[in-house]
C-alpha positions as CSV (number, residue, x, y, z in Angstrom):
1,X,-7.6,8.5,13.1
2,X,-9.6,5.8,13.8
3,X,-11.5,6.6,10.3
4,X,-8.2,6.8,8.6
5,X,-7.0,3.5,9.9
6,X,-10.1,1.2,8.6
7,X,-10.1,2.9,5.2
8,X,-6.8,2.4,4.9
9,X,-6.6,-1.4,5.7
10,X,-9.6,-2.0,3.6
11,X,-7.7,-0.4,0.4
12,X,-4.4,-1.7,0.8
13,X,-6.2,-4.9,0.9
14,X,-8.5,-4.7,-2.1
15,X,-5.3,-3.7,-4.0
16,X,-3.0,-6.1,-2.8
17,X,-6.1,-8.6,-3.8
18,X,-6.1,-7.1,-6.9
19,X,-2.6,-6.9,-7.6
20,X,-2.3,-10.8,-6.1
21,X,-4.6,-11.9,-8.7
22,X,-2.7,-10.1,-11.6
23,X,0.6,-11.6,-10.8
24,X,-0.6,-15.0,-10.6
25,X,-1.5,-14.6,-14.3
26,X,1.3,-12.2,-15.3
27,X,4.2,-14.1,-14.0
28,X,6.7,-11.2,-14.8
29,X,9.7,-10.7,-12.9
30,X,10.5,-7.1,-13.2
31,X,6.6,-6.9,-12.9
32,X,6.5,-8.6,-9.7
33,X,9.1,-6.4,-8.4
34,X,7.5,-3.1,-9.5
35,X,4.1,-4.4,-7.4
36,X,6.3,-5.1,-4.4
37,X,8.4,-2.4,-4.4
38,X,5.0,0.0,-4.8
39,X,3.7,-1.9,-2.2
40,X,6.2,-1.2,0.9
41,X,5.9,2.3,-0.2
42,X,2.5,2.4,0.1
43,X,2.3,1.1,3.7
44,X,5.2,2.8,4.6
45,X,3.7,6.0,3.7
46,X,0.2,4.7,5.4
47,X,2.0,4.3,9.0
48,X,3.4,7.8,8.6
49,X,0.2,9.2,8.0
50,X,-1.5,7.2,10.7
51,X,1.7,8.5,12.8
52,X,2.1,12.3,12.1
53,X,-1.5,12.8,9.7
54,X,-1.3,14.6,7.1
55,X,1.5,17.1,8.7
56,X,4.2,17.0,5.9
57,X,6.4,19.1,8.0
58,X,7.1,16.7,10.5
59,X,8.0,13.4,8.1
């Protein structure tokens, strides 16, 4: 779990970075709520995994 939890941290932040940077330039609106939108579904997803692993069953 532990291995799980710093990989995971370390990509949602290099993509966030990322994805940061590109809507700074690409000042979008339905862009900007695409990214966020993708984004609480990503870390929602991470805390279920860090919660229940990868045991589809039980989310």
């Amino acid at each position: 779990m532990m291995m799980t939890l710093v990989t995971g941290i370390i990509g949602i932040a290099g993509l966030a970075t990322f994805l940061g940077f590109m809507l700074w330039w690409v000042k979008a609106l339905p862009l900007i709520v695409i990214v966020v939108v993708v984004m609480l579904l990503l870390i929602y997803d991470f805390v279920h995994t860090l919660r229940y692993g990868n045991d589809s069953l039980r989310r």
